[in-house]
N, C-alpha and C positions, 0 to 999 in steps of 0.2 A: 463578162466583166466589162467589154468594150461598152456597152449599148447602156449599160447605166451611169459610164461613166459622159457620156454623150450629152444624156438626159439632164445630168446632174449641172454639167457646165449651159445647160441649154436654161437649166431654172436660172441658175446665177446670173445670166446675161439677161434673163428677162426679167429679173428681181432689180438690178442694174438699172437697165430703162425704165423700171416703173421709178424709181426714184429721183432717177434724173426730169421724169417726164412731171412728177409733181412737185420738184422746187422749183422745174420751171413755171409752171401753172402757178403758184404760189407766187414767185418773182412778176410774173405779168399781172395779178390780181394786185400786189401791193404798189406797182408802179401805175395802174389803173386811178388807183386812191391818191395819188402824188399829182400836182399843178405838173407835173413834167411837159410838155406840147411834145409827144414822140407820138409820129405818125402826124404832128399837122403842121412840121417843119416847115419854112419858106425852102419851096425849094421841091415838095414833095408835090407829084403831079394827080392832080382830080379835074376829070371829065363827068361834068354833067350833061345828058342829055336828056332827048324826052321822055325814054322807055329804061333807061342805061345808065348806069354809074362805071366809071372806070377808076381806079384808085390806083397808086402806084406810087409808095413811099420812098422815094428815090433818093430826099438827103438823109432820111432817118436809117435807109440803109448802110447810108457812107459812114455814119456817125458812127452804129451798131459797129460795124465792121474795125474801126479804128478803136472803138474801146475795147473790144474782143480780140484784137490783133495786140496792144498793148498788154494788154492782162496775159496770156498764154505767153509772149515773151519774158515775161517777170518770171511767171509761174515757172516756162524753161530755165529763165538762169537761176535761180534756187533751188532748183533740180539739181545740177551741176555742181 
């Protein structure tokens, strides 16, 4: 009885992340299509060199982080 029930919750959760994993895909593909400048932020760091790209979106990350911090605080106080 255990080992199916194991199974069962092991589909769910991977049932889960697959849908999570394709609104995100879906969300990056339609924000792709949008003028947005995410990821060529002032502020975000690119090393060119001869052989080597270095890339490292460092205000796009702060941006990401303060809209995603906002939103889950709303989402918690309506929770409540």
């Amino acid at each position: 009885m255990g080992y199916t029930l194991v199974v069962a919750d092991l589909g769910r959760l991977l049932l889960f992340l697959g849908i999570i994993l394709a609104v995100a895909g879906l969300a990056l593909i339609l924000l792709g299509r949008t003028s947005l400048p995410l990821g060529r932020l002032p502020g975000d760091i690119i090393y060119r060199g001869k052989n080597t790209t270095f890339y490292f979106p460092l205000a796009t990350s702060i941006l990401l982080s303060i809209v995603l911090s906002v939103l889950l605080y709303v989402v918690g106080r309506f929770r409540h």
